[in-house]
N, C-alpha and C positions, 0 to 999 in steps of 0.2 A: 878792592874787590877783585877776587877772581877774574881769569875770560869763562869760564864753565859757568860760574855764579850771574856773571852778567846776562851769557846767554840764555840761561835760563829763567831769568827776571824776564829777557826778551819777548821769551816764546811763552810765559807765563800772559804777560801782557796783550802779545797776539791773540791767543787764544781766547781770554777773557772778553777780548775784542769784537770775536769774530761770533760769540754766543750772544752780545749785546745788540749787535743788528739784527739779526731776526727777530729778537722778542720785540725791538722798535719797530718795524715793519710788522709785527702781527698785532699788538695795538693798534696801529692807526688803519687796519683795517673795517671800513663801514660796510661791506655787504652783506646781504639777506644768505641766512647758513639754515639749510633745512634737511628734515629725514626722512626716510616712506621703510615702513617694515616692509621691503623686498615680500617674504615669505607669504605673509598674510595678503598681500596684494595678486599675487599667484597664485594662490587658493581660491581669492574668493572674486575672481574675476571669473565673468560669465564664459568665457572662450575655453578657460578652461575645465571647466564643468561638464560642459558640451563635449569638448576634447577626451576629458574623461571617461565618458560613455561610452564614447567608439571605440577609445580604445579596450578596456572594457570586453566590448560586445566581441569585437577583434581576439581579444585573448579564449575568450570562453568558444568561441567557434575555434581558433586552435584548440583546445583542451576537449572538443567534443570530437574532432576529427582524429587527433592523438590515442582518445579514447578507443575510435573506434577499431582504429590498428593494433592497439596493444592485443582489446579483445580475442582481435581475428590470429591474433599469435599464439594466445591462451588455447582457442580452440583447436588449433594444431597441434599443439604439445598436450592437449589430454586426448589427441585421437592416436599419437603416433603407441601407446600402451599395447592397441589392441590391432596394430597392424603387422605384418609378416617383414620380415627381416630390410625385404628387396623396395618393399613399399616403405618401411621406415628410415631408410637412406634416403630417399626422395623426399621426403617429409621435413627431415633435419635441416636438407638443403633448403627448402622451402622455406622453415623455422628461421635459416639463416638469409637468409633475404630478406625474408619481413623486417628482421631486425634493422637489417645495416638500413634498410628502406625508412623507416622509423627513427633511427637516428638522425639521417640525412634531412627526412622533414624537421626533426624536432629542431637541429641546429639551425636549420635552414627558415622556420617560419620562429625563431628564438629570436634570428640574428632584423628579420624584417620586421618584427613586434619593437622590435630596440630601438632601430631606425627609423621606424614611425613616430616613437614618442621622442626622440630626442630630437627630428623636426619641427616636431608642434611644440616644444618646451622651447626651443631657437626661436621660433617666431612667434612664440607669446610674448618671451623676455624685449624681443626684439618692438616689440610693440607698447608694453609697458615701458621700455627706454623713450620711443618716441614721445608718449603721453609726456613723463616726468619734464622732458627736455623742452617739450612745449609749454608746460605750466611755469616750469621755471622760469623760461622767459619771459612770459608774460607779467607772474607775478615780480622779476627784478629778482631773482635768485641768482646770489652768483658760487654757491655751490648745495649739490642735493645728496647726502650722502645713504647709503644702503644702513641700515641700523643697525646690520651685525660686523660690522666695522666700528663702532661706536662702544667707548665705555658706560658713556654717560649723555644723553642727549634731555633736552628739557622738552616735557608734552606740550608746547608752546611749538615749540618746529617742528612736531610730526607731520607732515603730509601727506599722511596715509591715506586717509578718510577722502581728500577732494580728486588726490590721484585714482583713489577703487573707483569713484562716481565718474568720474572723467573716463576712464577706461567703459567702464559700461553704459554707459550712454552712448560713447564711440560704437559699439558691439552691436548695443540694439538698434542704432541707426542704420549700420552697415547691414543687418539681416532684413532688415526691409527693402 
């Protein structure tokens, strides 16, 4: 035989080798494997419901305030028609304030609307990790996986159902 033929019988061998330990190490694996639909536990968690309001309530008071500037810009630009040359330079200038003013809010209460929900979404998640991490312990989990990672999981390790109840019992205890 070859040296190229041998080595490659070698390294043929190696390899085969080295694909046969893990699968032996993943059989004689015995621990508890379970999943929590992420998504649905996010949604229908009370915190964030609550969450959802404010913000919400947060956006529509921006959009009322937004409102009320566009308005007051609209009125400017239908008065400058019927004004005299000298008073419609002053006007434009005016027209042109409001605006850059208006932009400035909008980016500006866009960019703090952002920052407010992507806190509260950090410390939901943040909190639902804790539940998960707690239950898992307890019940002897020794991995809990997100379900959109998952091809295939069996409705037998869903976790979803004790983890939502777990979280919101947590919530309603804390509001008291």
């Amino acid at each position: 035989m070859g040296s190229l033929k041998k080595l490659a019988v070698i390294l043929a061998l190696v390899g085969a080798g080295m694909f046969a330990v893990p699968q032996a190490q993943a059989q004689d694996f015995k621990g508890k494997v379970a999943y929590v639909n992420l998504s649905r536990v996010f949604d229908e968690y009370e915190k964030t419901k609550v969450y959802d309001k404010v913000l919400e309530a947060d956006n529509t008071k921006f959009q009322e305030e937004r409102n009320k500037k566009i308005e007051a810009i609209r009125e400017l630009q239908g008065k400058t028609a019927a004004l005299k040359e000298n008073e419609k330079a002053k006007t434009d200038k005016d027209i042109e304030k409001l605006k850059s003013e208006l932009m400035a809010f909008d980016q500006q209460k866009r960019t703090d609307l952002t920052k407010a929900r992507d806190e509260r979404v950090r410390e939901i998640l943040m909190e639902i990790e804790k539940v998960v991490s707690e239950y898992a312990k307890k019940e002897g989990y020794s991995f809990v996986f997100n379900d959109r990672v998952l091809i295939y999981g069996a409705e037998t390790m869903n976790i979803t159902e004790p983890i939502l109840k777990a979280l919101n019992e947590t919530y309603k205890q804390a509001k008291k």
